[in-house]
Structure formats: C-alpha cells, structure tokens
N, C-alpha and C positions, 0 to 999 in steps of 0.2 A: 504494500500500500504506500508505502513512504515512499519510494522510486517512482512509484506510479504517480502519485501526487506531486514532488519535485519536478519531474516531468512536465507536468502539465502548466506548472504554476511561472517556472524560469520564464517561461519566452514572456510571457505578462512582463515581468521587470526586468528583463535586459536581452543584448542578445548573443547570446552562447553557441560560441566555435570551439571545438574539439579536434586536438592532432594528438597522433599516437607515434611514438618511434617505429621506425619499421620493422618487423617480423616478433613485435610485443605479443605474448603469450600470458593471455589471463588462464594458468595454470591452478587446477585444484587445489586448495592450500595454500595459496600464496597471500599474504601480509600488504595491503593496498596502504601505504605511509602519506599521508598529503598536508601541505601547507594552512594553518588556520590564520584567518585573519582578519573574520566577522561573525555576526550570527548570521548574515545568508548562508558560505560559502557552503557548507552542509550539502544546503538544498542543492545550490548549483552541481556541486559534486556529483553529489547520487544522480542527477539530470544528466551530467554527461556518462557517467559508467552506463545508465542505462539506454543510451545512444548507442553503447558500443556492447551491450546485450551483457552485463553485468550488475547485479543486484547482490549487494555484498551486506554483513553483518557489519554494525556500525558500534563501535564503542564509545560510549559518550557521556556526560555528566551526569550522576543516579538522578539529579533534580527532575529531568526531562520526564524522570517514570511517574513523579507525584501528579503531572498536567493529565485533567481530563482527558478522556477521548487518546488521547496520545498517548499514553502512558500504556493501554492495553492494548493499545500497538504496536509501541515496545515489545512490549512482553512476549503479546500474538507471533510475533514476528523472528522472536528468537535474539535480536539488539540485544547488547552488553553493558550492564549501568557500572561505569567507575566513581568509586566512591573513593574520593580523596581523601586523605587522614580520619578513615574511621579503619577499624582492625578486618574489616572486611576486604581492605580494597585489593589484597590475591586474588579473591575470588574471579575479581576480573581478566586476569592472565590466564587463572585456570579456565575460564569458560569458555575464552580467546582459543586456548589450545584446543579444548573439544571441539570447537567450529573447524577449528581448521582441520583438524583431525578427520570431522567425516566431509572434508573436499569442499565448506567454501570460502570464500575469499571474504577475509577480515580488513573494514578499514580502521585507521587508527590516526590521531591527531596527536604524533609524539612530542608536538609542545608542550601541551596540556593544561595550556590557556590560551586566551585570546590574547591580541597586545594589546598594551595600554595608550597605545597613543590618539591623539583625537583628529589626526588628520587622515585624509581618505587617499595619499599617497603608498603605493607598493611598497612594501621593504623583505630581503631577505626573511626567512624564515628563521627563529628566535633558538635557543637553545632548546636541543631535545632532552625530556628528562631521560629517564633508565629504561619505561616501562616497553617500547618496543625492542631493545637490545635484551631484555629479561624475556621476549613471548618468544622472539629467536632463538635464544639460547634452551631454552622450552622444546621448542620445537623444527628448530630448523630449515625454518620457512623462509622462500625467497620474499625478498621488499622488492615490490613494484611503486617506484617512483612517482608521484605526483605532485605537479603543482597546479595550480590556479590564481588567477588574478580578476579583480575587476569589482568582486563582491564587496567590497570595501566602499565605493560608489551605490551602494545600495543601502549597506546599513554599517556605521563605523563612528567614532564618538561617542558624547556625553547619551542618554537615555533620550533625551527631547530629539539630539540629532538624530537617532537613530528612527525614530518614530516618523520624523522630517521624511525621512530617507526612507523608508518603506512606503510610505504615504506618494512621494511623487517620481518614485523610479517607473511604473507605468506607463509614466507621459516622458521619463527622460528615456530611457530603456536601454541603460548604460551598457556599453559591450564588457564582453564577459569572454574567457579562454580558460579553457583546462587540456593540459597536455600532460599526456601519460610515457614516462620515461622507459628506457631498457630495464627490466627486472636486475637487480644486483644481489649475489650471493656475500652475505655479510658473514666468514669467515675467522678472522681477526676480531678474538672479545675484548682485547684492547683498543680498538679504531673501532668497534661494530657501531657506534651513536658518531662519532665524527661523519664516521660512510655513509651512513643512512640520510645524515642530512646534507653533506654533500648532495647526494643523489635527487634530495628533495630540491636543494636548493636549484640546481642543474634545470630541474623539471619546472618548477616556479621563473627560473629568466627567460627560458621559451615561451612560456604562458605571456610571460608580460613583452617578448618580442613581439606579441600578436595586437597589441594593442597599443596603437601610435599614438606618440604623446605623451604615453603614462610615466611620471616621473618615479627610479625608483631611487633605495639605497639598500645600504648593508653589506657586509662581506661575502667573499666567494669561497665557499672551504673547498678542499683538494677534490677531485672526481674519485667517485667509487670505483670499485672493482664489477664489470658486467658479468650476469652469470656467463656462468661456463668461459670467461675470460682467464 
C-alpha cells in the first residue's frame, strides 16, 4: 500500500526522474542504503523503487506505528519500527535480518536523522551511525547504493516551513531525481560505514547532476568497492 500510495501521490508534488547504473541487480536480500534529507524523500523513494518494480521493507522511526491508519500498515505490511534508545532497539536488526533472510530487499536511512538545517539546498549525506554496518555484519548482505535529491524543495525547515512546502509544491512541482548506484560488497569491518556512505554519497551527486541549478555542499569520501570488484 505504501509504494502504491507514494506512487501515486509524487507526480502531485514534483517531478521525479529515475536513473539506475547499468547492469544494477535488485538481488534477493540485498540492503537498499539511501540519502535522508526531508520528510518527503521516503515517499519519493519508494515512488521510484516502484518504477523500477521494487517494493522493499522500510525501517523507520517506531513513532510512525502510533499514527492512525498508518501505523496498521506498518505492521500489515511487515515495515520495521526503530526504536532509538529504548533496550529494544536490536530488535530492529534482528527483524532487518529475517527480511532479508527470506529474499526481500531492506531499505535503511543509515543516518538516522534528518539534518538540521533550514535551508532547502542539497548537501552530502551526514554521518552514518553503526546500524547498517551491524545488519551486514549480520548478514552479509550486498548495499545497493542510493541517493536522491530534490525533496528538500518540498518539505525542509522550521514546522510552518514545512507545512508552506507541502501546501504549494503542487503548483510549484519541484523536480525530483533518485538514482540507484552499482550494489557494493562491504567486506572490510573497519571501512564497512566509510564504504557505505561513500557509495551513498556517489549515488546522491548523480541525483543532484540531474537537477540544474541545485546548489550543493559537503565532502566527497573515497569510492566503495563494487560487488564482485
């Protein structure tokens, strides 16, 4: 329902182009890692994975389960609530792993916030904490690189802005890019979180090569290793 709904809802408030590396294999059990950097970009995500005939379990903030209507579709749906500093929050890796376990594709926002800034220009992708190098080490799952750009132009700011910003993105229908990187086999537990957001980051300047104009910043960390590289 949630990919079906994202789906339908993107073209309303922007407009979303989709490039994929060549010969990208959405492989069973693979670890989908993407750039966060609003509350749209969720929505735009899932709209593009299911362009490309991909409906992945989504790991995301427990609060998400307490909202009406949403929340038992969460559940409905098999979604993974992370629960930040409470003694539960393994559970989430562990549930991570049985997804992937029986073949499907996990995404995961290894930031594990939003950023705080209040302007609606692109920036590299923030530090990743632990919890995608701990589902790897888990499980051994390839990370398929993602980024996106553009969502930020949607909803991004103080609360009032943000509300601004879902309110007249309709009429503005700010362009929108998510591109899906070569999958990378994150081998090295010492580099497995630098790699990974290399790979992200990689995937996130392609995204906003698609979108003329868009000022960004932030660093460039080293290039991953591609599978089977």
């Amino acid at each position: 329902m949630l990919s079906r709904l994202a789906e339908a809802l993107t073209p309303v408030v922007g407009r979303l182009t989709v490039t994929v590396d060549a010969g990208v294999d959405f492989a069973p059990g693979s670890v989908i890692a993407a750039n966060h950097t609003s509350l749209a970009d969720p929505a735009v995500v899932l709209a593009a994975l299911r362009r490309l005939g991909v409906e992945p379990v989504v790991m995301a903030t427990a609060g998400l389960w307490r909202v009406p209507v949403l929340g038992r579709a969460l559940v409905r749906e098999g979604h993974i609530p992370v629960r930040r500093g409470d003694r539960r929050a393994a559970e989430a890796l562990n549930d991570a792993a049985a997804a992937l376990g029986r073949g499907r594709l996990v995404l995961i926002y290894a930031e594990g916030r939003l950023p705080l800034r209040a302007d609606v220009a692109e920036a590299a992708p923030e530090a990743f904490r632990s919890g995608l190098s701990r589902l790897v080490h888990l499980t051994g799952a390839p990370v398929i690189p993602l980024g996106q750009a553009g969502s930020r132009r949607i909803s991004s700011g103080s609360t009032v802005k943000q509300l601004a910003g879902a309110v007249t993105a309709p009429l503005r229908r700010p362009p929108l890019h998510v591109h899906v990187g070569t999958p990378v086999v994150l081998a090295d537990e010492r580099r497995r979180t630098a790699d990974a957001r290399a790979a992200v980051t990689a995937a996130w300047r392609t995204a906003v090569g698609h979108l003329d104009g868009t000022p960004r910043s932030g660093p460039s960390p080293a290039p991953a290793r591609a599978a089977g590289g």
